[in-house]
mmCIF file as gemmi writes it, N, C-alpha and C atoms, coordinates in Angstrom:
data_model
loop_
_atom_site.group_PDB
_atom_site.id
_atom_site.type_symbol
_atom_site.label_atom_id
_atom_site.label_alt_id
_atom_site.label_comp_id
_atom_site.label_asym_id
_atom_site.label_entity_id
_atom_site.label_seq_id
_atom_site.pdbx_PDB_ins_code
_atom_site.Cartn_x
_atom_site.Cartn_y
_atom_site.Cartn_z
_atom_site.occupancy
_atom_site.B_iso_or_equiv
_atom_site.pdbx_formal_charge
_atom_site.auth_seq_id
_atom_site.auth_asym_id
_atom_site.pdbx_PDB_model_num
ATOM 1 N N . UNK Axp A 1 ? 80.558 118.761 156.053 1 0 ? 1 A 1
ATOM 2 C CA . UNK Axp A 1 ? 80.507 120.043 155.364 1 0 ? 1 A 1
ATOM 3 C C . UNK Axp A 1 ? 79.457 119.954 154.251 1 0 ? 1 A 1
ATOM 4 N N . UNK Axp A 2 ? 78.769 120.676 154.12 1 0 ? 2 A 1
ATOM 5 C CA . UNK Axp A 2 ? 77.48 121.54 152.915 1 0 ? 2 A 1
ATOM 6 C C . UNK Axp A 2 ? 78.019 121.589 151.841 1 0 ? 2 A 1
ATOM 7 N N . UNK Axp A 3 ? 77.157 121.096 150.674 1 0 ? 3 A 1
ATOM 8 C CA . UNK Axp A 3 ? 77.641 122.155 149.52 1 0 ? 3 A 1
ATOM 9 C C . UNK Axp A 3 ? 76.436 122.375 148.947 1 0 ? 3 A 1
ATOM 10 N N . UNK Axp A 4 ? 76.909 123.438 148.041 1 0 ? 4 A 1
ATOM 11 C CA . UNK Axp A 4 ? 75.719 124.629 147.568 1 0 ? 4 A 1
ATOM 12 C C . UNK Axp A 4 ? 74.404 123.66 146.893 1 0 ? 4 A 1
ATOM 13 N N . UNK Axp A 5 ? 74.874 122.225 145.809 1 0 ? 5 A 1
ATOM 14 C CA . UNK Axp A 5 ? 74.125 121.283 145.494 1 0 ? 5 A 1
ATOM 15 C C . UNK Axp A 5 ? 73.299 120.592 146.552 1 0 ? 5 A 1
ATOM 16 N N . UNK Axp A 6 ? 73.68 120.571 147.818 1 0 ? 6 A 1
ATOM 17 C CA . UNK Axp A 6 ? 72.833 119.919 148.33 1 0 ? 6 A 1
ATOM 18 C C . UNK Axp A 6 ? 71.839 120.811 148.844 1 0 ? 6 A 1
ATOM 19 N N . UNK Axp A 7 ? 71.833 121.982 149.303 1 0 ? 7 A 1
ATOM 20 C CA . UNK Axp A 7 ? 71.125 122.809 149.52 1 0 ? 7 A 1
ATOM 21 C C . UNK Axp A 7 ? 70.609 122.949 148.271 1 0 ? 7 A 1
ATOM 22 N N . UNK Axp A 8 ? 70.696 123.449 147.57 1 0 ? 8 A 1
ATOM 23 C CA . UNK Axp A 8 ? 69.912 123.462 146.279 1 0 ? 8 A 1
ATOM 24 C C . UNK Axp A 8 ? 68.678 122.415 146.064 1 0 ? 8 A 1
ATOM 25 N N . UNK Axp A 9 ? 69.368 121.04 145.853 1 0 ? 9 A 1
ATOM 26 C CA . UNK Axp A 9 ? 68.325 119.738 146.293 1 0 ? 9 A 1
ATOM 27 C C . UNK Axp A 9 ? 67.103 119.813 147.578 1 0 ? 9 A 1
ATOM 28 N N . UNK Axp A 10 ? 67.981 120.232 148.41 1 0 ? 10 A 1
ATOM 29 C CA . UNK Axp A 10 ? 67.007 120.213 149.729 1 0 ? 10 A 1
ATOM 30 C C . UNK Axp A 10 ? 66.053 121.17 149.535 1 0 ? 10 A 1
ATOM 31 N N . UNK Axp A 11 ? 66.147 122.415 149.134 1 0 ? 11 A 1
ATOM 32 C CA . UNK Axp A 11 ? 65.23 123.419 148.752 1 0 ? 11 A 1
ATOM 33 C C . UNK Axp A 11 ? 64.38 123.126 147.787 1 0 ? 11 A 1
ATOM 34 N N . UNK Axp A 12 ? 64.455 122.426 147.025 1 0 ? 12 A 1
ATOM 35 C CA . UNK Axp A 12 ? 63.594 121.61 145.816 1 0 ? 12 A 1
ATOM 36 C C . UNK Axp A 12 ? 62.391 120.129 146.613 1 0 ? 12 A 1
ATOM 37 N N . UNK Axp A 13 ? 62.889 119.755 147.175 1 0 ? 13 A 1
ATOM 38 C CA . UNK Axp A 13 ? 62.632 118.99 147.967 1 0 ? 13 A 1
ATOM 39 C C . UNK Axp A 13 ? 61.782 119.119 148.957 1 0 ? 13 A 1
ATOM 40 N N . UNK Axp A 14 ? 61.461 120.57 149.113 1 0 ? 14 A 1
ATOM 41 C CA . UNK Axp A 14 ? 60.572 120.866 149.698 1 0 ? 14 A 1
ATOM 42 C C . UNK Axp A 14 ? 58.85 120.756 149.549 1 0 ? 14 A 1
ATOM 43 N N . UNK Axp A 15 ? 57.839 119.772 150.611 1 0 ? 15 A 1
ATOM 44 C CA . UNK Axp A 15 ? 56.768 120.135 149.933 1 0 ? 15 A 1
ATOM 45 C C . UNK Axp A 15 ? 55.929 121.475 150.137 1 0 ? 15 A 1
ATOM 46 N N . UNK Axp A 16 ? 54.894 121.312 149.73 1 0 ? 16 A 1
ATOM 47 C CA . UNK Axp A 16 ? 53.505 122.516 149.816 1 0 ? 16 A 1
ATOM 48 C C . UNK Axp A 16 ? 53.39 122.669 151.701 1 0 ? 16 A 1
ATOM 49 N N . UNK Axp A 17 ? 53.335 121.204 151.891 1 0 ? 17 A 1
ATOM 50 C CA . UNK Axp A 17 ? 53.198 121.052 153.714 1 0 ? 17 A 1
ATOM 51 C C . UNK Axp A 17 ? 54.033 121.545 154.426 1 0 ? 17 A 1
ATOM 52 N N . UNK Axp A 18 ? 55.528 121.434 154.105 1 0 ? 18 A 1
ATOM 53 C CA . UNK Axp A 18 ? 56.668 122.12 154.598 1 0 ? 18 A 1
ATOM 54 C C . UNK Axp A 18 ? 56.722 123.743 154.647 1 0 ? 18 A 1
ATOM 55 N N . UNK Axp A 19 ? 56.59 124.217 153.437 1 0 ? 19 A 1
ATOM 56 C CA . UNK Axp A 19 ? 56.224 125.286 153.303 1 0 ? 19 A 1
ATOM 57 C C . UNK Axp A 19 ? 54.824 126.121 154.006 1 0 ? 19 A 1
ATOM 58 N N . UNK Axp A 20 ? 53.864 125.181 153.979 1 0 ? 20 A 1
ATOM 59 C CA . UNK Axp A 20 ? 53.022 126.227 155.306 1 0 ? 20 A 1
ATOM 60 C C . UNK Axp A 20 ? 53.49 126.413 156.669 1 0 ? 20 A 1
ATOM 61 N N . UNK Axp A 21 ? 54.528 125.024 157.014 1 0 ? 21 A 1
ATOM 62 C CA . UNK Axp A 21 ? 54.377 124.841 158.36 1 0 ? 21 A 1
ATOM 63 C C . UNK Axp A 21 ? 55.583 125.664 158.651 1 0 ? 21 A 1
ATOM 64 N N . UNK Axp A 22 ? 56.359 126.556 157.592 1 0 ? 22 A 1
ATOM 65 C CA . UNK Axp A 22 ? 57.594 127.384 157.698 1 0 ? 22 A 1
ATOM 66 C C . UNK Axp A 22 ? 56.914 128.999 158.059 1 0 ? 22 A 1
ATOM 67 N N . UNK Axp A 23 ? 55.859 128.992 157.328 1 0 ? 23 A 1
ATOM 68 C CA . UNK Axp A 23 ? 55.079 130.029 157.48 1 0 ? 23 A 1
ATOM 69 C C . UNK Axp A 23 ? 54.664 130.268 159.182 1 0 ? 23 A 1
ATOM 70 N N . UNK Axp A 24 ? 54.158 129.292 159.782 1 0 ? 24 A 1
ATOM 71 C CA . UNK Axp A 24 ? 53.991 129.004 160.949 1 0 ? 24 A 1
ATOM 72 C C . UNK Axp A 24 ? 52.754 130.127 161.491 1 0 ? 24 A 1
ATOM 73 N N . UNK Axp A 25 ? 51.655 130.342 160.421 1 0 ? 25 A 1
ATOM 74 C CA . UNK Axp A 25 ? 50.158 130.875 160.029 1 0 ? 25 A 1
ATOM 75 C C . UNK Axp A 25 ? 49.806 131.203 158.774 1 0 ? 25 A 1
ATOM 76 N N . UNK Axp A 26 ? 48.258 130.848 158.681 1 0 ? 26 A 1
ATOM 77 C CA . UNK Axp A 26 ? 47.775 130.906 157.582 1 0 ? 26 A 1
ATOM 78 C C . UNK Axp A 26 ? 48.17 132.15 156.926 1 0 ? 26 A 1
ATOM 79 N N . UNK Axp A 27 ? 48.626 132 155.153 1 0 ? 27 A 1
ATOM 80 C CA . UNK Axp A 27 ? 48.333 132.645 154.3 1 0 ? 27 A 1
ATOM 81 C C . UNK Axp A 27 ? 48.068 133.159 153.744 1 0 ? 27 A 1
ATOM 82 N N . UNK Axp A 28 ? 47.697 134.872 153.256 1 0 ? 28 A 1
ATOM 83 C CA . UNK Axp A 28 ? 47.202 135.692 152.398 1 0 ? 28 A 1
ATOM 84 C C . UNK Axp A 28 ? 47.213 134.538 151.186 1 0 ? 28 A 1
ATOM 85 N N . UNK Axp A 29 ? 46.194 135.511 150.602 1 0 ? 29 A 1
ATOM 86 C CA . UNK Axp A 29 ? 45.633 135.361 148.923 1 0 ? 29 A 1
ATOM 87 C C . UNK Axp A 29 ? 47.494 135.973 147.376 1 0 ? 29 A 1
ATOM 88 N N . UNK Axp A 30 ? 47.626 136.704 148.092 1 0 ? 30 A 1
ATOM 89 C CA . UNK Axp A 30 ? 49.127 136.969 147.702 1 0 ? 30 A 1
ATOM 90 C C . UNK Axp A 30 ? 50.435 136.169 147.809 1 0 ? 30 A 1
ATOM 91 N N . UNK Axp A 31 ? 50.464 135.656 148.848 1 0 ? 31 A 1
ATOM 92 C CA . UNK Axp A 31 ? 51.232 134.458 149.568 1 0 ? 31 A 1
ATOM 93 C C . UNK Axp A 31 ? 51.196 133.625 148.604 1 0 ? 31 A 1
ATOM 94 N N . UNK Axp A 32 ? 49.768 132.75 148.681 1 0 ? 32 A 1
ATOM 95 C CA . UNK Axp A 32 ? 49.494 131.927 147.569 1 0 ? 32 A 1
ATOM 96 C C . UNK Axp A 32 ? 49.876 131.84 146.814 1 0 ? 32 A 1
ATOM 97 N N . UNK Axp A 33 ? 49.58 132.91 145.931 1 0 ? 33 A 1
ATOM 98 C CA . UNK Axp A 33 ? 49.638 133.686 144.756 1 0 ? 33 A 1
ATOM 99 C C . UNK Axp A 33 ? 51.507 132.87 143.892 1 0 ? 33 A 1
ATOM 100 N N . UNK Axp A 34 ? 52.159 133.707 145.153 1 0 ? 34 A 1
ATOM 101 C CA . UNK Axp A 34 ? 53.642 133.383 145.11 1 0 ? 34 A 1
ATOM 102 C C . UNK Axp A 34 ? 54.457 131.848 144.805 1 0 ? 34 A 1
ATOM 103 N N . UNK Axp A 35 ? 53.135 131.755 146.268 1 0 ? 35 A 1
ATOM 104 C CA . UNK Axp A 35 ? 54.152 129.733 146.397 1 0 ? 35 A 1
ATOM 105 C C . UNK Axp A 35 ? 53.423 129.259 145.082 1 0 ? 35 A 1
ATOM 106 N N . UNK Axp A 36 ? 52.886 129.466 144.678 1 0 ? 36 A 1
ATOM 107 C CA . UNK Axp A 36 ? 52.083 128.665 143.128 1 0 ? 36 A 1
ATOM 108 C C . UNK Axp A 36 ? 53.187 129.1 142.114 1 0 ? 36 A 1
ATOM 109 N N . UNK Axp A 37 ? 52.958 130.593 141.961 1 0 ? 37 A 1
ATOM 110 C CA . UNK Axp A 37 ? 54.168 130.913 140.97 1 0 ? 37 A 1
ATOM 111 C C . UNK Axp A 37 ? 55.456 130.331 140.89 1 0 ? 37 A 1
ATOM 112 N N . UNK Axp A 38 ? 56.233 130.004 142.399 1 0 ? 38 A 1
ATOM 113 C CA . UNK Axp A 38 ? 57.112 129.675 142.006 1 0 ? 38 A 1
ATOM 114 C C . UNK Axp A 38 ? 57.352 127.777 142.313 1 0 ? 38 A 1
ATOM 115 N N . UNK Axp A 39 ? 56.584 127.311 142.719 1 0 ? 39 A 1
ATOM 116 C CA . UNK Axp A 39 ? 55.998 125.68 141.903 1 0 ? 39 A 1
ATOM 117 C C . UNK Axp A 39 ? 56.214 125.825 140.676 1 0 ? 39 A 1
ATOM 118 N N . UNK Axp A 40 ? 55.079 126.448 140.025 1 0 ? 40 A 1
ATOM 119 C CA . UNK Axp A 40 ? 55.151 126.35 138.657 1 0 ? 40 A 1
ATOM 120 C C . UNK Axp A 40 ? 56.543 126.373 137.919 1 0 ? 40 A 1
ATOM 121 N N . UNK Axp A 41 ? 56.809 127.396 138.647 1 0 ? 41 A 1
ATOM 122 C CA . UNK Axp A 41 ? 58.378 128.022 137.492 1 0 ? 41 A 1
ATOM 123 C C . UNK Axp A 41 ? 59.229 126.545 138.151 1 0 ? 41 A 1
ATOM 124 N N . UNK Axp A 42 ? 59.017 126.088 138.697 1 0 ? 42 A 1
ATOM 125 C CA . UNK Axp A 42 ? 60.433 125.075 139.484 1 0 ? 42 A 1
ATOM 126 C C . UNK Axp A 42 ? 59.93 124.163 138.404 1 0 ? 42 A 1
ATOM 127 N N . UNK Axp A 43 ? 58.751 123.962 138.321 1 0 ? 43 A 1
ATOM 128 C CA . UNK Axp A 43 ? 58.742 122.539 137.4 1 0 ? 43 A 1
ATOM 129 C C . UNK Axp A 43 ? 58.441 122.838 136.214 1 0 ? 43 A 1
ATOM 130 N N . UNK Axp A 44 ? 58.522 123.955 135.476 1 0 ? 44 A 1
ATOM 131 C CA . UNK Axp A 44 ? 58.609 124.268 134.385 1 0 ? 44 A 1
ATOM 132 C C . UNK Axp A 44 ? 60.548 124.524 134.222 1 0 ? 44 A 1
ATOM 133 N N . UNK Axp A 45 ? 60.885 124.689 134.752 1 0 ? 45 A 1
ATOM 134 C CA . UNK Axp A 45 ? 62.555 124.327 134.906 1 0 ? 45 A 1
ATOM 135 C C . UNK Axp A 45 ? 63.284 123.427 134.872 1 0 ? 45 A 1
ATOM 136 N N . UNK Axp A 46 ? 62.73 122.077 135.59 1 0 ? 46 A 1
ATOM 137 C CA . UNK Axp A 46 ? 62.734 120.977 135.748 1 0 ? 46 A 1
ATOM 138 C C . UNK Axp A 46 ? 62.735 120.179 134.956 1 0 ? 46 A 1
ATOM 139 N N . UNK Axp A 47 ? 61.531 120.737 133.429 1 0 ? 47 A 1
ATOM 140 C CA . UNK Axp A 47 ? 60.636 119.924 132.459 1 0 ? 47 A 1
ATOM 141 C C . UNK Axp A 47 ? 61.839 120.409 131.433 1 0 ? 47 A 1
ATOM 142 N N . UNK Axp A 48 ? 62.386 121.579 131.316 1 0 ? 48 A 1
ATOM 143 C CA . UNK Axp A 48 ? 63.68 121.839 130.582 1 0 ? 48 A 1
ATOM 144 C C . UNK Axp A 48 ? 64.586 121.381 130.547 1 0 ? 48 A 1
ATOM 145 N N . UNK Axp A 49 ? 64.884 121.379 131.807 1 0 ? 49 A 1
ATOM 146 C CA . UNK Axp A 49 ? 66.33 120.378 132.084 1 0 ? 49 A 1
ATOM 147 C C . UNK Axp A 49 ? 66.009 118.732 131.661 1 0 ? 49 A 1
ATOM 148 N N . UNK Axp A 50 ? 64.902 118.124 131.78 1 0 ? 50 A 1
ATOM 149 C CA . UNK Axp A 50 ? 64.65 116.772 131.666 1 0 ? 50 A 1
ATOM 150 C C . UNK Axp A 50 ? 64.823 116.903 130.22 1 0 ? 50 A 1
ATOM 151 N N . UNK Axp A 51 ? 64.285 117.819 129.482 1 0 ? 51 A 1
ATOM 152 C CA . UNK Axp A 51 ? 63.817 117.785 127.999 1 0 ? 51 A 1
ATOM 153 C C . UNK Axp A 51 ? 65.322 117.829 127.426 1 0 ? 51 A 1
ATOM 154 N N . UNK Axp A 52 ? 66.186 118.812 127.933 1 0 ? 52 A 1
ATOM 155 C CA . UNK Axp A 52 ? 67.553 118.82 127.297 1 0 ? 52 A 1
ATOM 156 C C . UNK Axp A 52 ? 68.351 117.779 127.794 1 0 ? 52 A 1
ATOM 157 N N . UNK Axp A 53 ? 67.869 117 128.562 1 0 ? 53 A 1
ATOM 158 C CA . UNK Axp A 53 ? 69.262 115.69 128.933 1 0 ? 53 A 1
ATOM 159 C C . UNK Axp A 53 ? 68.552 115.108 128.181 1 0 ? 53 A 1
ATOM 160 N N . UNK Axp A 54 ? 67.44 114.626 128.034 1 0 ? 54 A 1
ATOM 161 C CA . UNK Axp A 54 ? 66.856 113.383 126.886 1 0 ? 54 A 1
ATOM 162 C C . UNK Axp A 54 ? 66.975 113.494 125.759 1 0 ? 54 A 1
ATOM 163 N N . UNK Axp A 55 ? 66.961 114.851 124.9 1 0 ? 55 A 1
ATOM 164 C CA . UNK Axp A 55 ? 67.17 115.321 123.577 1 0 ? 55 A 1
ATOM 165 C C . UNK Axp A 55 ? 69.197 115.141 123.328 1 0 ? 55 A 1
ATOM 166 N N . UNK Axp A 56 ? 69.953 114.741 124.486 1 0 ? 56 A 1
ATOM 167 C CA . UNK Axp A 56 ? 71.009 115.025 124.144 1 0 ? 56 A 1
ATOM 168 C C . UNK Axp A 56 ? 72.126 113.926 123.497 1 0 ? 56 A 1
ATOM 169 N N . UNK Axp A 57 ? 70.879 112.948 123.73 1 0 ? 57 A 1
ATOM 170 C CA . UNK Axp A 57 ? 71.702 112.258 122.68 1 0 ? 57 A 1
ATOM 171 C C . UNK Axp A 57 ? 71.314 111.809 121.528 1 0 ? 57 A 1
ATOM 172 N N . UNK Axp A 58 ? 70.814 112.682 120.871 1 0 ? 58 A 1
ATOM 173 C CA . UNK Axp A 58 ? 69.194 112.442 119.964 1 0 ? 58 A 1
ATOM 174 C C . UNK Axp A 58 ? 70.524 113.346 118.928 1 0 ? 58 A 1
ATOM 175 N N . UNK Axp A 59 ? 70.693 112.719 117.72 1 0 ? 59 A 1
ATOM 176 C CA . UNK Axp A 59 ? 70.985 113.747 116.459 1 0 ? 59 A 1
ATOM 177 C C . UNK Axp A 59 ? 69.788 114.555 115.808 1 0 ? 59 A 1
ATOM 178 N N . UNK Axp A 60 ? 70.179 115.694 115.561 1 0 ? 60 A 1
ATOM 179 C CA . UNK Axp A 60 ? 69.149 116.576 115.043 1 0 ? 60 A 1
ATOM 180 C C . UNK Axp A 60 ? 69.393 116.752 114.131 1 0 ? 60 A 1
């Protein structure tokens, strides 16, 4: 049985290569556009979550 975490993981887990070959043909300029945007936002999410587990045991 699945759970929602591992799907979650697996969807993260995904590369750039995976993702064209899901597409299964080349790409618009919009397309692009998208899978970049949301790269970015994943690892700008990522860089949060890392930043708040490392800061958490830090007294402020």
């Amino acid at each position: 049985m699945c759970c929602v975490g591992q799907i979650t993981r697996w969807l993260y887990e995904l590369s750039l290569g995976d993702i064209l070959t899901l597409y299964n043909q080349p790409i618009n300029e919009e397309q692009a556009w998208a899978v970049c945007y949301q790269c970015s936002r994943s690892l700008s999410e990522e860089g949060e979550r890392s930043l708040d587990s490392s800061s958490a045991g830090v007294p402020v």
